[in-house]
C-alpha positions as CSV (number, residue, x, y, z in Angstrom):
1,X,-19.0,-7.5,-13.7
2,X,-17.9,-7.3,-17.3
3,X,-16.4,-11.1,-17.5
4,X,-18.9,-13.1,-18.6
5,X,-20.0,-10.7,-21.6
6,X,-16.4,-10.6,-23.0
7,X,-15.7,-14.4,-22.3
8,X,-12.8,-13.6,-19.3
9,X,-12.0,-16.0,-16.7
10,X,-10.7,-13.0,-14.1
11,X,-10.3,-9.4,-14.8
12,X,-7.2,-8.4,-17.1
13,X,-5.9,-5.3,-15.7
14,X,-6.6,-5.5,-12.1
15,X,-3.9,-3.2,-10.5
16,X,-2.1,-5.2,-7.8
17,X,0.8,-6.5,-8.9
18,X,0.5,-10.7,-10.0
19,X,3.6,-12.3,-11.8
20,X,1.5,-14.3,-13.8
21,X,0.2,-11.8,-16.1
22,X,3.6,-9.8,-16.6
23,X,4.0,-9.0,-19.9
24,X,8.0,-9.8,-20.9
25,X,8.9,-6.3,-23.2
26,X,12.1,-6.2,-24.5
27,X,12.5,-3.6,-21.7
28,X,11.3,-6.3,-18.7
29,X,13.2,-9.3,-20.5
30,X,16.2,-7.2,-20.1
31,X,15.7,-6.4,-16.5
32,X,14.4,-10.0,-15.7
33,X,18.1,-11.3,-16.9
34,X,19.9,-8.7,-14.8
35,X,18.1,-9.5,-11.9
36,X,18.3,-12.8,-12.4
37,X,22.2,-12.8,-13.1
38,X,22.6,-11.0,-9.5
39,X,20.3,-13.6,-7.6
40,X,22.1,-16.8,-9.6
41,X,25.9,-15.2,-8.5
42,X,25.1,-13.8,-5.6
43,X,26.1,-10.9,-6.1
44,X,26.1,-7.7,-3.7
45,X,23.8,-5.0,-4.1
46,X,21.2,-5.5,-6.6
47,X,19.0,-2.3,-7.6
48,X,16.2,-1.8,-10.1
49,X,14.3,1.7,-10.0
50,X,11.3,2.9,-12.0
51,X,8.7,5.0,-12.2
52,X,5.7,4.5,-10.5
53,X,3.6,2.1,-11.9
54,X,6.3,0.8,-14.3
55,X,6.1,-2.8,-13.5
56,X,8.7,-3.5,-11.0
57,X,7.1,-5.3,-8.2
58,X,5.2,-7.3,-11.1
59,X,8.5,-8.4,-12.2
60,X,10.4,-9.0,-9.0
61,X,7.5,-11.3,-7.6
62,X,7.8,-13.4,-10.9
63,X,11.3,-13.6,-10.7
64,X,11.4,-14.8,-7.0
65,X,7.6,-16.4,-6.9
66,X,7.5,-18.5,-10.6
67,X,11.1,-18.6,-11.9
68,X,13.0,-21.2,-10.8
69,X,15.9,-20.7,-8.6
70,X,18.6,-23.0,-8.1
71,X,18.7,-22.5,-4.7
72,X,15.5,-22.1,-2.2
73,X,14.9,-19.0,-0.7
74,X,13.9,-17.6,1.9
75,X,12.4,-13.9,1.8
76,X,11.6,-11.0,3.9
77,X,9.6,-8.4,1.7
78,X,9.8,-4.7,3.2
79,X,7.3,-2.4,2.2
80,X,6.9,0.1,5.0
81,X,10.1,2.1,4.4
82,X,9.7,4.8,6.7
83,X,11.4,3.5,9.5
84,X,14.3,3.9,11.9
85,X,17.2,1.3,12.1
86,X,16.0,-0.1,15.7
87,X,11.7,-0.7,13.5
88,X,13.8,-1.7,10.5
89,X,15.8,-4.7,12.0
90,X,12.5,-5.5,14.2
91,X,10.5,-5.9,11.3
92,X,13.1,-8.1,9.2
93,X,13.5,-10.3,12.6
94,X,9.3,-10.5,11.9
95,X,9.2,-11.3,8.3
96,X,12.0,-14.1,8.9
97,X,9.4,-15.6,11.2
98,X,12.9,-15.2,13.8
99,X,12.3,-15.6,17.8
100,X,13.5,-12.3,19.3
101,X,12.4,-10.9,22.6
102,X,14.4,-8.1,22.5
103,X,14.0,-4.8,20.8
104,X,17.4,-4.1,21.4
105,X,19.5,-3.0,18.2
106,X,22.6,-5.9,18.9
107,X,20.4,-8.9,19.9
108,X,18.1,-7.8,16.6
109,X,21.3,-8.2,14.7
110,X,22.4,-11.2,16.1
111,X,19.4,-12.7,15.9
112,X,19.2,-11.7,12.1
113,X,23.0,-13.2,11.3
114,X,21.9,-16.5,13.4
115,X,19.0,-17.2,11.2
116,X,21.3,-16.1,7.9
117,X,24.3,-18.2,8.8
118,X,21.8,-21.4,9.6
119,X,20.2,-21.0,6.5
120,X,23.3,-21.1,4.6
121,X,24.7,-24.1,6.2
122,X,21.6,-25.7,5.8
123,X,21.4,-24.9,1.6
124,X,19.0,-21.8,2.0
125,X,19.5,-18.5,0.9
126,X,17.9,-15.1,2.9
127,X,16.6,-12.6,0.9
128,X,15.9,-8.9,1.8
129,X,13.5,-6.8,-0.3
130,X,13.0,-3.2,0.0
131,X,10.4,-2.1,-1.8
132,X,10.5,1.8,-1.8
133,X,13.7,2.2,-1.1
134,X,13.8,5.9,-1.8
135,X,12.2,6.6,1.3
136,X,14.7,4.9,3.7
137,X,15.9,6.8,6.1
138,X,20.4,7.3,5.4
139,X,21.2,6.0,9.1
140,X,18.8,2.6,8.3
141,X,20.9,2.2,4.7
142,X,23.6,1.5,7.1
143,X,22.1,-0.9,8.7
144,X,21.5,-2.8,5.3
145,X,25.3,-2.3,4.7
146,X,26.1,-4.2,8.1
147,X,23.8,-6.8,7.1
148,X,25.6,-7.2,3.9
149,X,28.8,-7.8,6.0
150,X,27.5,-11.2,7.5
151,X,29.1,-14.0,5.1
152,X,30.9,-17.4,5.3
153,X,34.3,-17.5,3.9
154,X,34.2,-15.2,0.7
155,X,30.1,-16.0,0.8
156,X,27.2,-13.6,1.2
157,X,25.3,-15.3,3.2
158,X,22.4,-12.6,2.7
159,X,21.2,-11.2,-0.7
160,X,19.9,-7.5,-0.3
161,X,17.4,-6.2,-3.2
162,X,16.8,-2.6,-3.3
163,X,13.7,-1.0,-5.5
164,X,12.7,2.1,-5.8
165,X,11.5,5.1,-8.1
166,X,14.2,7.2,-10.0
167,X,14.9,9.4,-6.8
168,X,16.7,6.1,-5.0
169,X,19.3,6.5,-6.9
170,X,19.9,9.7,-6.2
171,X,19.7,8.8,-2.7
172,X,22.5,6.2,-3.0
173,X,24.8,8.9,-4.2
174,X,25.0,10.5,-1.0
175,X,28.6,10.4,0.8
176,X,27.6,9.3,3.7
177,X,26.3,5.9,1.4
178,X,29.8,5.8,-0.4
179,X,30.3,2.2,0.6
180,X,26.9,1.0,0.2
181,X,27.4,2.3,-3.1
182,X,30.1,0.2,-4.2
183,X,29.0,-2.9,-3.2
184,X,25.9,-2.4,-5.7
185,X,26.6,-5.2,-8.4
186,X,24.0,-4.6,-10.7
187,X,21.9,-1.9,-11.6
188,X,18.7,-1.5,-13.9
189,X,16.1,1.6,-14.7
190,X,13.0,-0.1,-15.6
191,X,11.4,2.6,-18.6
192,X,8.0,2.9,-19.9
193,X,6.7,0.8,-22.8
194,X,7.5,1.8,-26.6
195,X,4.7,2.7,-28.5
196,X,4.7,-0.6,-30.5
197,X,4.9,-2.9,-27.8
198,X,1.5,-1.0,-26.1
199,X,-1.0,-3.4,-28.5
200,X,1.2,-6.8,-27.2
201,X,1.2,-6.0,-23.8
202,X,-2.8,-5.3,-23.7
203,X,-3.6,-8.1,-26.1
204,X,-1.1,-10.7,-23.4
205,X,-3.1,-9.8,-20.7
206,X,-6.6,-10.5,-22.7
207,X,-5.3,-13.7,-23.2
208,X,-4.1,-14.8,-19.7
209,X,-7.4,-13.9,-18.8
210,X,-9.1,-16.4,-20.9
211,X,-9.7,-13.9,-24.0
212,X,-9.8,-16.8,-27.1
213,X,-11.9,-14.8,-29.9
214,X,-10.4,-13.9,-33.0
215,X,-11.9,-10.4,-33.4
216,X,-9.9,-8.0,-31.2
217,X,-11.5,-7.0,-27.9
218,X,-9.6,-3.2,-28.5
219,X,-9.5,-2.1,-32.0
220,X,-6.0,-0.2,-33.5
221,X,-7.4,3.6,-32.6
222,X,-8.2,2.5,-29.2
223,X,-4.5,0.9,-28.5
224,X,-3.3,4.1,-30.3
225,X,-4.8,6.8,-28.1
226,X,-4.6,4.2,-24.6
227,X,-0.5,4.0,-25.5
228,X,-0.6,8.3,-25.7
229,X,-2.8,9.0,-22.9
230,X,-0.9,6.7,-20.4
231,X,2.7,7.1,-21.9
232,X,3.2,4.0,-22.1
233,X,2.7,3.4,-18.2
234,X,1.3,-0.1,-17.7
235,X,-0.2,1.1,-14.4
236,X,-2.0,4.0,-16.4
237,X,-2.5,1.2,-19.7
238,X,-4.4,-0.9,-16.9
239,X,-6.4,1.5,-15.2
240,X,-7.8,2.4,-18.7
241,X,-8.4,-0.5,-20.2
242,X,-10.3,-1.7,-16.9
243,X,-12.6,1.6,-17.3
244,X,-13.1,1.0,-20.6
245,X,-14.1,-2.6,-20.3
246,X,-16.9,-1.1,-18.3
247,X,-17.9,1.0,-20.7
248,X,-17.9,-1.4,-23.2
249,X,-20.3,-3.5,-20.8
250,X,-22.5,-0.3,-20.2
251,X,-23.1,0.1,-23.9
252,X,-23.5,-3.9,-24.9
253,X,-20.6,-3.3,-27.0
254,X,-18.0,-6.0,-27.8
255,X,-16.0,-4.1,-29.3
256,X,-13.9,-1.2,-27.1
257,X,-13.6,2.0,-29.7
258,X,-11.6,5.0,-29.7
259,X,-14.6,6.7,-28.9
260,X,-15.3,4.7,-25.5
261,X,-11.5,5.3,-24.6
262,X,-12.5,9.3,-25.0
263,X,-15.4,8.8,-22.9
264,X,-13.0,6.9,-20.0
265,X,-10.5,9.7,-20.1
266,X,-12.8,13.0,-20.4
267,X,-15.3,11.1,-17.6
268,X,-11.8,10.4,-15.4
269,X,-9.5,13.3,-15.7
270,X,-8.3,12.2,-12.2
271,X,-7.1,9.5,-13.6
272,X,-3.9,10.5,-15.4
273,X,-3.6,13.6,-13.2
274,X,-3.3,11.8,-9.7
275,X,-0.7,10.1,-11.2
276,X,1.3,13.1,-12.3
277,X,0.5,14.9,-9.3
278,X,1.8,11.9,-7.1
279,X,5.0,12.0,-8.7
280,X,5.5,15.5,-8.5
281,X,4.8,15.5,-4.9
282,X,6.6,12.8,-4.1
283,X,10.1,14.4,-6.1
284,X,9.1,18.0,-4.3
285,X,8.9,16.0,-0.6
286,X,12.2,14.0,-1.6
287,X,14.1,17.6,-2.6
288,X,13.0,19.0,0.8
289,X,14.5,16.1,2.9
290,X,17.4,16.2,0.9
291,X,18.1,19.6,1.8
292,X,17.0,19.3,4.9
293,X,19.1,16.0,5.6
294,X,22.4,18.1,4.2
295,X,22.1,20.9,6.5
296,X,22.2,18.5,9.3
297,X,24.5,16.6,8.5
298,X,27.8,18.3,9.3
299,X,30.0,15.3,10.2
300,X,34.0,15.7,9.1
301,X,35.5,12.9,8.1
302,X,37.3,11.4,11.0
303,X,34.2,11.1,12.9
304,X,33.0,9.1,10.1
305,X,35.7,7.0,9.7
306,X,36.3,6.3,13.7
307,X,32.2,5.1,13.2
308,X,32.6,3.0,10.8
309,X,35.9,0.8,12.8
310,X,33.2,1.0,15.0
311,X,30.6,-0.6,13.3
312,X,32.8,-2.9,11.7
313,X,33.9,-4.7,14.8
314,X,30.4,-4.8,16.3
315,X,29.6,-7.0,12.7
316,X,32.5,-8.5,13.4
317,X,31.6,-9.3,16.8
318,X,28.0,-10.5,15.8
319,X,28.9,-12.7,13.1
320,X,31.9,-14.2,15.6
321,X,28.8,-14.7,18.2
322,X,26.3,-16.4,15.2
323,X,29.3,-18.7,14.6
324,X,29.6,-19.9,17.9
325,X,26.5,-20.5,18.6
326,X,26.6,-22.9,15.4
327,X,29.5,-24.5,15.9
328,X,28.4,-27.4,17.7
329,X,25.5,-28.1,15.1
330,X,25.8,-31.0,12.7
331,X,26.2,-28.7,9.4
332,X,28.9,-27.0,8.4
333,X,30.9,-27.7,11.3
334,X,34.7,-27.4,9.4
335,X,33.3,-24.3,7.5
336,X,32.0,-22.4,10.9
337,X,35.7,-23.4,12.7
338,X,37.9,-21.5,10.0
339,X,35.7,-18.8,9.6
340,X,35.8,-18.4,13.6
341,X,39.4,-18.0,13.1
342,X,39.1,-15.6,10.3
343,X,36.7,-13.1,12.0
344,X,38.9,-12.9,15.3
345,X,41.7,-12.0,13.0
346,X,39.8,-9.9,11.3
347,X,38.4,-8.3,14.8
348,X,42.1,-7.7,16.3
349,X,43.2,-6.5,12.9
350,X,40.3,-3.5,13.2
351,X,40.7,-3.3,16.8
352,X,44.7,-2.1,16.5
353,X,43.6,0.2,13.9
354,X,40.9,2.2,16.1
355,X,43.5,2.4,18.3
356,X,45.9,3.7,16.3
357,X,43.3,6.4,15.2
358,X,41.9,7.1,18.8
359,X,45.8,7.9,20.1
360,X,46.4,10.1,16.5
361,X,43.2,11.9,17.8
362,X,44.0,12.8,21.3
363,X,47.6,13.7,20.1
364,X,45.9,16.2,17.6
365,X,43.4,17.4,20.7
366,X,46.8,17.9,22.2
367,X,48.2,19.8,20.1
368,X,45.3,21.7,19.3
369,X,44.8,22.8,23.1
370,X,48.2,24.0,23.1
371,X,47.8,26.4,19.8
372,X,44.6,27.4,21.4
373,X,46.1,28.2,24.9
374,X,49.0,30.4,22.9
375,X,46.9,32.3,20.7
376,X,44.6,33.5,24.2
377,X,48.3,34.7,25.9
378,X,49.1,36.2,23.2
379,X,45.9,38.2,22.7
380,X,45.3,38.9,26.6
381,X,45.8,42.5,27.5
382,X,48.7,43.6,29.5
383,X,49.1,45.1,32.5
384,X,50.1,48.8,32.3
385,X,52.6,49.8,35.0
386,X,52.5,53.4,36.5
387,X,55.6,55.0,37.8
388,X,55.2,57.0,41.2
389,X,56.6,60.2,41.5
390,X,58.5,60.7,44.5
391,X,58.6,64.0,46.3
């Protein structure tokens, strides 16, 4: 609507995220080279968090979409997060574009670490990113953590990006997410912008819109009270610039005052307070299913570690059944061979030790039934005799 009066190709501050009009702060250049450093290494883990509407989708899409990578890639974005492991995997199997006519948990997992395992020998690297990540259920963060076991040699063979708002990290701090947790290789917290860099982000975004006059389309009290009413926000920064272009329009004024900024804000109260009041609802609604989560969960740590052995010889066992059904391809032939070897060592080595911890278990059930079965005799009431009296 307003384009043409100001001289825009497109509309600056449109809200869905686009990689070409990211604005590189000190803050996002920052983040940009520790993301970049864990997709370049392939590393394990990587993690960037934020608050909403700080930029982190913007960024991630440039990084992966208009930077260029060594390697190619091949990516599976996840947005809906609210799912179970059995959705999860089904979905991933979906945005691979993999051929799976099961819905069963193993065959969605074997299908996953055949498609990773081909990519790899053909060059390729897979890609998982969960947008939202805060909202994942703790049984479908496993999941992600078997994933990461699928590798060739000492190679991931699948890259796994987590993003999320500040509350994901406090969901990865869980116990039952210990190891998850460790393999996290880098870590960022994407802030708000400074004050100063407010007027350079607004001004960047003119520009990549076709904005070529010398007079500025915002004047200095504008910027001043946009960078305080939005906090520096560039979700907020957007949605007010874009309602005061309007303005602006409205009035036949090419310049956007303080005064029109005033306007946008008293006019859209809902503006800034939707955005409070979805962050304070969303931390209240993460607190309850914390608490929630932790009453339920009253697992003692055998059970867990007898689950994991378990789980890692049924990765064990999938990767060993991707392998196979590679090994007679024309890539990566040598490679598949000794890593078959490798994985049944691995499996046998796991194998003795569930074993070892299944008889330790039902000697400890022994022995436990036996103090049991003592403390009821010794507790159970005895017989009192009576003596006759004979006559």
């Amino acid at each position: 609507m307003y384009r043409n009066f100001f001289g825009l190709k497109s509309r600056p501050f449109v809200l869905t995220p686009n990689p070409d009009f990211l604005y590189l702060s000190k803050i996002h250049d920052l983040a940009l080279i520790h993301l970049e450093y864990g997709i370049l290494h392939n590393v394990g883990f990587i993690v960037l968090t934020g608050e909403i509407g700080a930029g982190k989708t913007t960024l991630l899409k440039y990084l992966l979409e208009k930077k260029k990578i060594k390697n190619p890639l091949d990516i599976a974005y996840v947005l809906n997060t609210n799912l179970g492991p059995e959705e999860f995997l089904d979905m991933l199997v979906k945005e691979f574009d993999i051929k799976c006519n099961s819905k069963d948990k193993s065959d969605l997992l074997d299908a996953l670490a055949t498609h990773f395992i081909s990519q790899y020998s053909r060059g390729i690297r897979s890609v998982i990113v969960v947008d939202e990540a805060q909202n994942l259920p703790l049984n479908t963060f496993e999941e992600l953590r078997m994933l990461s076991n699928i590798d060739v040699g000492d190679t991931s063979v699948v890259q796994i990006i987590l993003v999320g708002q500040p509350e994901l990290k406090e969901r990865l701090s869980h116990h039952s997410l210990t190891q998850l947790a460790q393999r996290i290789s880098v870590y960022y917290h994407l802030t708000s912008l400074p004050k100063d860099e407010v007027k350079n982000y607004i001004e960047h975004r003119l520009r990549v819109a076709g904005y070529n006059l010398k007079n500025p389309l915002f004047d200095e009290k504008a910027i001043d009270r946009i960078s305080e009413a939005s906090k520096g926000i560039p979700r907020l920064i957007n949605k007010i610039c874009d309602s005061a272009l309007t303005y602006a329009y409205a009035d036949g004024s090419k310049i956007v005052s303080v005064d029109i900024v005033e306007q946008v804000l008293k006019d859209n109260a809902l503006l800034l307070d939707s955005h409070v009041c979805y962050e304070k609802r969303e931390k209240d609604i993460f607190e309850k299913e914390n608490k929630i989560k932790e009453k339920l969960d009253n697992s003692n740590d055998f059970y867990r570690l007898l689950e994991q052995l378990n789980n890692e010889i049924k990765a064990l066992k999938i990767r060993i059944h991707a392998l196979e059904s590679l090994k007679h391809s024309d890539n990566g032939v040598e490679v598949l061979e000794k890593m078959l070897r490798e994985e049944r060592e691995k499996n046998r080595t796991l194998e003795r030790k569930l074993m070892s911890l299944t008889i330790k278990y039902n000697t400890l059930e022994k022995e436990l039934k036996k103090q049991r079965e003592s403390v009821i005799y010794k507790n159970k009431p005895k017989k009192r005799k009576f003596l006759g009296i004979l006559k």
